[in-house]
Backbone bond lengths (Angstrom), bond angles and torsions (degrees), N, CA, C in turn:
res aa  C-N    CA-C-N  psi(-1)  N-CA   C-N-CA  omega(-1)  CA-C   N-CA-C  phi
1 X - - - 1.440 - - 1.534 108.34 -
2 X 1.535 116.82 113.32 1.221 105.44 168.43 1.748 130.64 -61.04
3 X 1.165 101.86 147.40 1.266 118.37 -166.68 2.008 113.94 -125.45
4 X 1.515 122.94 156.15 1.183 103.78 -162.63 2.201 84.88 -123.44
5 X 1.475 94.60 118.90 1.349 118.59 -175.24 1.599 118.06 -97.49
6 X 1.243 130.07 115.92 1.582 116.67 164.41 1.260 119.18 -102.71
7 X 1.480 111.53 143.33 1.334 105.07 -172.70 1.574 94.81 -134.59
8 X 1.251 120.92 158.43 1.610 135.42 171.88 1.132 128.75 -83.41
9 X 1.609 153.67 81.06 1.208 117.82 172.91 1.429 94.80 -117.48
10 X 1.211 87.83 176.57 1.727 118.53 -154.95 1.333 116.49 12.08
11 X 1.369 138.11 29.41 1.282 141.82 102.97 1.835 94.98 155.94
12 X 1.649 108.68 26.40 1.280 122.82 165.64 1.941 108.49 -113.87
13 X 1.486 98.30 135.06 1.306 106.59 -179.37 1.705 109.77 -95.19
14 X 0.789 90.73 143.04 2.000 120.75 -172.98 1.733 95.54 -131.09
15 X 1.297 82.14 112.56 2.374 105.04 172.60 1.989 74.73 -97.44
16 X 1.107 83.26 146.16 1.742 125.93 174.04 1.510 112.32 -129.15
17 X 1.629 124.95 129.56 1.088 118.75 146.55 1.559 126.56 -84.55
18 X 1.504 133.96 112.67 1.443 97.26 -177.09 1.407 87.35 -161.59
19 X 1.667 110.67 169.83 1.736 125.84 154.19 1.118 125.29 -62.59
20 X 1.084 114.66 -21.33 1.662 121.53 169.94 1.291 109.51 -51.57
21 X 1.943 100.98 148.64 1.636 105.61 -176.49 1.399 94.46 -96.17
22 X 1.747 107.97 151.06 1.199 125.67 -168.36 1.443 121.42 -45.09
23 X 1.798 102.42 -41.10 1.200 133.54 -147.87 1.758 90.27 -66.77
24 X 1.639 105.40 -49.69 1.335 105.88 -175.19 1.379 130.88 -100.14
25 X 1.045 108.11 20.71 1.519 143.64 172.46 2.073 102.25 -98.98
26 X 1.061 111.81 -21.18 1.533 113.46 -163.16 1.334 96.29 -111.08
27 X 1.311 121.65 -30.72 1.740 133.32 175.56 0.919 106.48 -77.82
28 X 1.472 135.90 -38.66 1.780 134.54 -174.94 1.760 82.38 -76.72
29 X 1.035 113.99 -91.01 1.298 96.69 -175.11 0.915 139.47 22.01
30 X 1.853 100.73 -79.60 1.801 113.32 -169.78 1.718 100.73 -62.51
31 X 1.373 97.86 -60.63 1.707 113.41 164.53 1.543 101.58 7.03
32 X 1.357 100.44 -94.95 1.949 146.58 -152.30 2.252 72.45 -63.84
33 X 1.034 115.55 -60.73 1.737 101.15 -162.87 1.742 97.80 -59.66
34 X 1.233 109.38 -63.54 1.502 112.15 175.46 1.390 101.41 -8.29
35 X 1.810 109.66 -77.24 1.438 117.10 -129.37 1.635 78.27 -76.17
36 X 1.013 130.43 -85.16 1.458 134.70 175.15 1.727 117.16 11.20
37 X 1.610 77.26 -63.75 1.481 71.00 168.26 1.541 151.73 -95.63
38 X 1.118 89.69 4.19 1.784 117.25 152.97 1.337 108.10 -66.39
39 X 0.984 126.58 -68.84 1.606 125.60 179.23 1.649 117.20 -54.18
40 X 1.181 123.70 -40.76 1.214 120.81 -178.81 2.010 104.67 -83.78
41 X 1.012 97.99 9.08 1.781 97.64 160.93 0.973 104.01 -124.63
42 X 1.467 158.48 20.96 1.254 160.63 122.60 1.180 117.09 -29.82
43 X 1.491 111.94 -32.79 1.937 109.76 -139.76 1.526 98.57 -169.00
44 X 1.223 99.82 159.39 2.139 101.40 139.63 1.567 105.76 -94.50
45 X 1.546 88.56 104.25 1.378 118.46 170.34 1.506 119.62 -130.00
46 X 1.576 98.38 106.55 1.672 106.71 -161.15 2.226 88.74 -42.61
47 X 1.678 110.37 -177.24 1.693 110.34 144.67 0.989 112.24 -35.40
48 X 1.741 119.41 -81.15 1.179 158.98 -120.22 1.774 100.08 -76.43
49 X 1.202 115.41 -29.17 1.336 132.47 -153.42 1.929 94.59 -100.73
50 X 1.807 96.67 -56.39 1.517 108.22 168.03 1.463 123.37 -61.80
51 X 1.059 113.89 -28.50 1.657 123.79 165.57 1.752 125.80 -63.97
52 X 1.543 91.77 -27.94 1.581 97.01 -179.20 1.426 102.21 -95.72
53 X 1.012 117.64 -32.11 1.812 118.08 162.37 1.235 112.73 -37.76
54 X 1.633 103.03 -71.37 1.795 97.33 -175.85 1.245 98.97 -59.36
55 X 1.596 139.31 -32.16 1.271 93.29 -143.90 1.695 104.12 -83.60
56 X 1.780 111.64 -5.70 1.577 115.10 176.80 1.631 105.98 -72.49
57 X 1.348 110.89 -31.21 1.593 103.17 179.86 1.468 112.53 -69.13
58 X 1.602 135.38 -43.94 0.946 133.96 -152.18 1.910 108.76 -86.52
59 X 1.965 106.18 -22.60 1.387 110.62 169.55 1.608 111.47 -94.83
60 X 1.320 113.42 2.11 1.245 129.61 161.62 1.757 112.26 -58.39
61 X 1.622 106.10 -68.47 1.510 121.34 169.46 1.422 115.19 -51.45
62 X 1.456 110.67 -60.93 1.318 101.76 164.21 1.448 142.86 -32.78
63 X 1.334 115.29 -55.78 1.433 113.96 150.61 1.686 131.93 -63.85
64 X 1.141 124.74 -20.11 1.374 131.78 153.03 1.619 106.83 -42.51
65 X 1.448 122.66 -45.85 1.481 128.85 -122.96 2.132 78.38 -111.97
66 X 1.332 98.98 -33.67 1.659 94.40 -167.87 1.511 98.48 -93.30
67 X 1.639 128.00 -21.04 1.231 113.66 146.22 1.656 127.43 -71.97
68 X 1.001 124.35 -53.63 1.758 109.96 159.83 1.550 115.31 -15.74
69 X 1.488 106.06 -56.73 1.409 105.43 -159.59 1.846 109.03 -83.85
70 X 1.141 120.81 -21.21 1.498 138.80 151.39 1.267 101.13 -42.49
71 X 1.104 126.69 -59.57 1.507 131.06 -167.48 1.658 112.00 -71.82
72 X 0.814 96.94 -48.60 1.966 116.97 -176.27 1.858 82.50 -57.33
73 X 1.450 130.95 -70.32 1.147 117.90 -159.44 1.485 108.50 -75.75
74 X 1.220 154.72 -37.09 1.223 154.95 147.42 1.512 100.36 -27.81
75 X 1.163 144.53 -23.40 1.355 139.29 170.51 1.004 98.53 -82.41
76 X 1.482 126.09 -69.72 1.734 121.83 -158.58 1.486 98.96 -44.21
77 X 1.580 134.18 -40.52 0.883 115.26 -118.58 1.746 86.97 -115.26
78 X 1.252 125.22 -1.60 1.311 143.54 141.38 1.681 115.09 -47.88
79 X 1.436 99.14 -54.74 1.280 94.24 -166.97 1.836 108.70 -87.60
80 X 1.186 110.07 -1.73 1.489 118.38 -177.79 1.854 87.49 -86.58
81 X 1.150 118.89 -35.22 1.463 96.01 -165.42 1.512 95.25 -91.10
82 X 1.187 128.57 -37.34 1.446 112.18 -170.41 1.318 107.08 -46.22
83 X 1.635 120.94 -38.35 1.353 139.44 -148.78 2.081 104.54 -72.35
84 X 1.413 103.88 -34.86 1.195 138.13 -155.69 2.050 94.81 -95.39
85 X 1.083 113.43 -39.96 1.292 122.06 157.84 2.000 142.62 -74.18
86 X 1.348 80.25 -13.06 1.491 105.88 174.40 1.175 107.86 -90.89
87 X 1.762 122.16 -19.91 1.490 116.55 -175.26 2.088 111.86 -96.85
């Protein structure tokens, strides 16, 4: 059931409608303000400029994280057949 969530970053609030649980809706958040705001003390870096950063770093990780896990199952699934061949 959607639900209507506010969250803070960098010290402006954004209401959300969504299914998402609060908890992790309030953690990306801090996350997304964190990183933001690391980058925008780096430099003169308009938002707009710092916003597209995170958002290449954070779909950056993401694909790291869905290849890791590609990899992790291409193993199991090696070792399920070797396992399955030994019998």
């Amino acid at each position: 059931m959607k639900k209507s969530i506010e969250v803070l970053i960098l010290n402006k609030k954004y209401s959300l409608i969504t299914d998402e649980s609060e908890s992790i809706l309030l953690e990306a958040a801090f996350s997304v303000s964190n990183v933001l705001a690391a980058v925008t003390l780096k430099g003169n870096v308009t938002i707009e400029k710092a916003a597209v950063l995170v958002a290449l770093q954070l779909a950056t990780e993401k694909i790291k994280h869905q290849e890791q896990g590609q990899a992790v199952n291409e193993q199991i699934e090696r070792i399920i057949t070797t396992l399955y061949e030994q019998q």
